[in-house]
N, C-alpha and C positions, 0 to 999 in steps of 0.2 A: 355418039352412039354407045348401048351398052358394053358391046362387045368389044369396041377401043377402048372404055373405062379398063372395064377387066384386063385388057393386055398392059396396060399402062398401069393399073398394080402390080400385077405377075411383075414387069420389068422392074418394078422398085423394089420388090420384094426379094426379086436375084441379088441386085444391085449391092441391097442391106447385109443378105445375107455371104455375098463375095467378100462384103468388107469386114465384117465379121470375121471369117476364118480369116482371111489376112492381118488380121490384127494387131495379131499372136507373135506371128512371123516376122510381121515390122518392129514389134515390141523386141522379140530378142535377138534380132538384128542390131539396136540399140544398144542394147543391155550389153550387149558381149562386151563392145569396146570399154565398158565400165572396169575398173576395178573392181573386185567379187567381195561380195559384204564378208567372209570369211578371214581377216586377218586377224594374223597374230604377231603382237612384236617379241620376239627372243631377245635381245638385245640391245641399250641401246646407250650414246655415251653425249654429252652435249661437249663445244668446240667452241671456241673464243679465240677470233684472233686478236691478241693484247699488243699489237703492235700497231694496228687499225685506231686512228683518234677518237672513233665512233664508239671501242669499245667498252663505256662505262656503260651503255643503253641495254646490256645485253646482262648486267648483274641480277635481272630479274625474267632473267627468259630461262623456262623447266616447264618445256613441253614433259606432256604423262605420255604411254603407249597410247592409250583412249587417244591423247590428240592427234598420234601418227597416224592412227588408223582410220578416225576422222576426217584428214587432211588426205590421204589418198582415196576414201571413198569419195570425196567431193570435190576433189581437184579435176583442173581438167587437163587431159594430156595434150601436149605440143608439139609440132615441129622442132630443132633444134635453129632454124633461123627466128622463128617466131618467138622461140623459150632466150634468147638470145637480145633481142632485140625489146620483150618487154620485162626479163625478168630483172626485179629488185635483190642483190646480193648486199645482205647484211654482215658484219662478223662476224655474227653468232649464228648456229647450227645444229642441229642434232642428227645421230648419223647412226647406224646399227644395222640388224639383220632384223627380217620379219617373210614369215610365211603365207603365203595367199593360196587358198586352197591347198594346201600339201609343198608349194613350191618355195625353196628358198632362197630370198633376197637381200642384196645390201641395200637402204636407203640411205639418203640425204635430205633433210627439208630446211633450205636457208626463213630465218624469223621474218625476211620480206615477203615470203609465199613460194619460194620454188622450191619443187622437187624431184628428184631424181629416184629412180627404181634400176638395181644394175644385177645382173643375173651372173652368175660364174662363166657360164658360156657367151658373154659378150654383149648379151641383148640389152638394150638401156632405152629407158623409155624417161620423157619428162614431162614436170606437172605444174601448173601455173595455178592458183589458188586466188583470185586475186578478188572477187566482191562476196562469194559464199563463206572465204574462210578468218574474216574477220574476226568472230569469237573462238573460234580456235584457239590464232593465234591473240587474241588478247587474253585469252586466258592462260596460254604460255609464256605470255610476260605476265602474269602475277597482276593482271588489274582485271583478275573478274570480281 
């Protein structure tokens, strides 16, 4: 009947438009737990342990800031069982201070992909890197 049609648009037309405004709210729901595109590195130092047999592999590792800040906008954050059980620790390292939105942090990013974000107050979050940040890190070993 007509009248069913018509209700059975109206109802789609709610439908569309609830999901619509919801969108929004499920998008930055999302988004919070990101890293904020706003970094800055202040500082930063690379770390070789030469005692590691491994470490001739790392004479060509010289992440830039661009790739810290790359590697924590794309990484993804972990559990400490999880960051634990798949993260690759290489010798080499680079370590420093970096700002996210106003906020100042110590990081860590090991050249097999993991990262660490450590707050003066205690707060420490980690980041695992591990199919997005291939050119990253191959451009922090010197073969892009």
């Amino acid at each position: 009947s007509p009248a069913a049609a018509q209700r059975w648009c109206a109802m789609k037309r709610g439908v569309a438009m609830s999901a619509a405004c919801l969108l929004p709210v499920l998008l930055a729901a999302c988004q919070s737990a990101r890293v904020p595109d706003r970094i800055s590195v202040t500082s930063m130092s690379l770390i070789v342990d030469a005692i590691d047999p491994a470490h001739a592999m790392c004479q060509s590792f010289a992440p830039t800031p661009h790739d810290v800040s790359t590697f924590f906008r794309i990484a993804t954050e972990v559990g400490g069982p999880e960051f634990h059980d798949r993260a690759v620790i290489l010798p080499c390292r680079c370590e420093g201070t970096l700002t996210l939105d106003g906020e100042a942090w110590r990081f860590r990013i090991n050249a097999g992909g993991a990262g660490y974000l450590y707050r003066a107050d205690g707060t420490r979050h980690r980041y695992l890197c591990e199919k997005h940040c291939q050119r990253v890190l191959v451009r922090a070993f010197g073969a892009d």
